[in-house]
Phi, psi and omega in degrees: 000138182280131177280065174317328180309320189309309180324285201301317174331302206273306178342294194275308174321313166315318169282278218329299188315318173319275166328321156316286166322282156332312190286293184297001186242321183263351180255027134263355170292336170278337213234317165264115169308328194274351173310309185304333210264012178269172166269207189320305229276334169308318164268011174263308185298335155312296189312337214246315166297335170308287189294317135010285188299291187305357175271276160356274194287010163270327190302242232327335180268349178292295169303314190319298202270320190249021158257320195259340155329269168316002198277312193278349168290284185254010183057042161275097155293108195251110166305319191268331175291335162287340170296325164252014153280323160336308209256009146284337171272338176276008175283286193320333173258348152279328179280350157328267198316316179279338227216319168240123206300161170026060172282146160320133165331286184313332183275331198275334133357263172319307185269341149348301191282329165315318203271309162347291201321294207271349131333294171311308215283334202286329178267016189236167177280068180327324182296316197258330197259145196244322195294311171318284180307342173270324165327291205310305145001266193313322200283312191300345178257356140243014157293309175315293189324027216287317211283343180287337199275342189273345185271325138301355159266305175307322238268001178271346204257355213234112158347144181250139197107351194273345186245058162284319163269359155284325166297322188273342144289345180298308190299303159325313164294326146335278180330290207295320193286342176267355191278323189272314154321285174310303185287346160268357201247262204332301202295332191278331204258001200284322215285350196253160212253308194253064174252166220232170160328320173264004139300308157319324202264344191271317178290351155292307183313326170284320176308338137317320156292316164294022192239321189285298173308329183285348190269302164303335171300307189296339154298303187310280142011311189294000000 
């Protein structure tokens, strides 16, 4: 059954993230000078890796204690909480896609297909579901990166050389959390005998995503 209740999570995450925006467009308009002096569309992509990244990283500590915990205890997948951290991590990239102009391809992709997802996702038996259990996976080794989306936001605010070592820590962790993704979706997909068409539909939809990440490792990275 589709978990129409979710909706309304990503309903209202979406005014929050809005509003978020907001909060962060005057108090770096008050705090960094050099914020006025970009344009429009350079302070919306702050607001959205801004707010993004501290949304992220409650959500990831949240999943953390009340999703992946139980998981490794008792192999208990709780659908309905994953089902409203989903549509709280897929607000941020919808409202990206709606609020900010001249986004990278690869990235307004990445988030398009993101949004796909977890739309879909609203409709499975995380417990039951293998495809539904490789999401979450995929999502959670890219909420921990959080620190790469706070880095992309500063990195405007800042002289280029002075956040060198937030970039290359960004990058690394970046590396180790897609690294760890990725080497678990290969173990998964070699281990299974019967995969069916929406595996197939799944592992494309991801390879867009992964296309997107490689491109942003190998920047982060230079």
């Amino acid at each position: 059954m589709y978990d129409s209740d979710a909706v309304y999570w990503f309903v209202f995450s979406c005014v929050f993230v809005r509003v978020m925006y907001f909060v962060v467009d005057q108090w770096l308009s008050r705090t960094r000078p050099v914020y006025n002096t970009l344009p429009i569309f350079r302070q919306m992509y702050i607001q959205k890796n801004m707010v993004k990244s501290f949304y992220l990283a409650i959500l990831t500590i949240y999943a953390s204690i009340k999703v992946i915990l139980p998981i490794y205890q008792r192999g208990f997948w709780d659908t309905y909480t994953i089902h409203r951290l989903g549509a709280l991590y897929g607000s941020n990239d919808f409202m990206g896609l709606v609020c900010v102009d001249q986004l990278p391809k690869t990235t307004r992709i990445h988030h398009i297909i993101s949004t796909i997802l977890v739309f879909t996702s609203l409709s499975l038996d995380f417990q039951e579901s293998d495809i539904g259990q490789a999401m979450l996976v995929y999502t959670m080794a890219s909420a921990s990166a959080y620190i790469v989306n706070l880095h992309l936001a500063v990195r405007l605010l800042f002289e280029r050389g002075e956040l060198v070592r937030l970039r290359y820590t960004a990058a690394a962790i970046y590396m180790a959390c897609c690294g760890c993704s990725w080497t678990w979706h290969l173990v998964w997909a070699f281990s299974r005998a019967n995969f069916n068409i929406y595996h197939v539909l799944y592992f494309l939809l991801l390879g867009w995503i992964v296309r997107d990440d490689i491109i942003l490792m190998q920047w982060l990275s230079k």
